[in-house]
N, C-alpha and C positions, 0 to 999 in steps of 0.2 A: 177518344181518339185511338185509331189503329195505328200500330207500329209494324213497319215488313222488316225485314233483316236479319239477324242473328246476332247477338250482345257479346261482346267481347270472350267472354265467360262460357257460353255456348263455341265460341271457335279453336277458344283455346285449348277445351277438351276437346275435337271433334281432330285436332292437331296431334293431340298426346295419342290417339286410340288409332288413328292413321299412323304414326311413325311405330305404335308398338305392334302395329299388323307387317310394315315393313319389314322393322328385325326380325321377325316370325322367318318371314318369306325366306329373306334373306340368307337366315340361319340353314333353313330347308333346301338351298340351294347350293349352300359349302357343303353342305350332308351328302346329298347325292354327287355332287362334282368329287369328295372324298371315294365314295365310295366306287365310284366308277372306277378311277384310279388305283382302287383296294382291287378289283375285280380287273382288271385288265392285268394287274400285275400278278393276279391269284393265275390267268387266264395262261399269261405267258411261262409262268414256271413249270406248270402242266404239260402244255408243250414240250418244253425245252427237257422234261422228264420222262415224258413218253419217250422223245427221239433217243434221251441215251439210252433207258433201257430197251429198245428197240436194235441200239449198236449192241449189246451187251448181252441178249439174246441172239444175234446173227453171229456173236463171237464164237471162234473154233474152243477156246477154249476160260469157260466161265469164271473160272479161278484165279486166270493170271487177266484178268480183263485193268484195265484202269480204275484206279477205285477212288481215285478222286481228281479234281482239274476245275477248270473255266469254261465258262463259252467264248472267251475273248475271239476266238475265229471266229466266231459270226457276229461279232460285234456287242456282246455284252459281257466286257468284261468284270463288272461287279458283280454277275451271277457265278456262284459255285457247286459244284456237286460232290456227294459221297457214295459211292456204290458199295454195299455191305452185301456179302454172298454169305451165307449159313446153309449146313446142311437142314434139313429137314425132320428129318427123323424118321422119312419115305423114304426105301433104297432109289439110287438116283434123280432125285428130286433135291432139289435147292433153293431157299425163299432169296429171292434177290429185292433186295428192298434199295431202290433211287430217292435220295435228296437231294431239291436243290434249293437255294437260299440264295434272298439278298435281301441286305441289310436283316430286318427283323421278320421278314416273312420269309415260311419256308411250304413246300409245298414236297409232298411222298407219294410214290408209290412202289407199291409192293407185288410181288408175282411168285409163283412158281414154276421154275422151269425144269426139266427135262433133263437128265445129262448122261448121255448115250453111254453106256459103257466099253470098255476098251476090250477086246479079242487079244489076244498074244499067244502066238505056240513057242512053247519053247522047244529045244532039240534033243535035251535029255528023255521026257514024257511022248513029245509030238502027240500030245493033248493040248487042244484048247484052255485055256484059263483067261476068266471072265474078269476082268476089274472095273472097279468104277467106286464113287464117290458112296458109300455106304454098303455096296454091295457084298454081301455075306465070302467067305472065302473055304471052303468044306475043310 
């Protein structure tokens, strides 16, 4: 006598190796929905770090710039920044290094920028005299 079907024993394993390819999937799919959300927030601090140091670069003056704040104006106020300006150790050059953070991700960058030096005659000499941010003084 032939038997068609499947024995209780046969479904029951066929049940366990289905639900653990589920949780597989499953698992795979909080992974990437995490990580999306890891990368859009990587995506947006970026941004939001270009554009200051972009203000901070068009600044007249690099030194007295804001060196730290919110984005609360544009509507993220749990984002923060730090703006750290250091000389270089290049006469007029400066590493302007932007962070900005929320919660536990933080996202930097770093430049070097330029910083014109300043002319002034005085009326004793009416010589020029040259200053600026490292610039040598005879």
């Amino acid at each position: 006598m032939v038997r068609k079907g499947f024995t209780l024993i046969e479904l029951m394993v066929t049940t366990v190796v289905v639900g653990v390819g589920l949780a597989g999937v499953m698992a795979g799919i909080r992974a990437i929905g995490v990580a999306d959300v890891k990368a859009r927030t990587a995506d947006t601090l970026q941004q939001l770090a270009a554009q200051k140091l972009a203000e901070v670069r068009t600044s007249s003056d690099i030194a007295n710039a804001s060196t730290s704040g919110d984005f609360s104006d544009q509507g993220y106020s749990d984002i923060n920044y730090q703006v750290d300006v250091q000389p270089s150790g290049t006469d007029n050059i400066d590493e302007v290094k932007v962070t900005v953070t929320q919660n536990n991700d933080t996202q930097t960058l770093t430049e070097f920028l330029f910083v014109p030096p300043t002319t002034t005659t005085t009326t004793t000499t009416a010589t020029p005299t040259t200053t600026g941010r490292g610039v040598r003084r005879p």
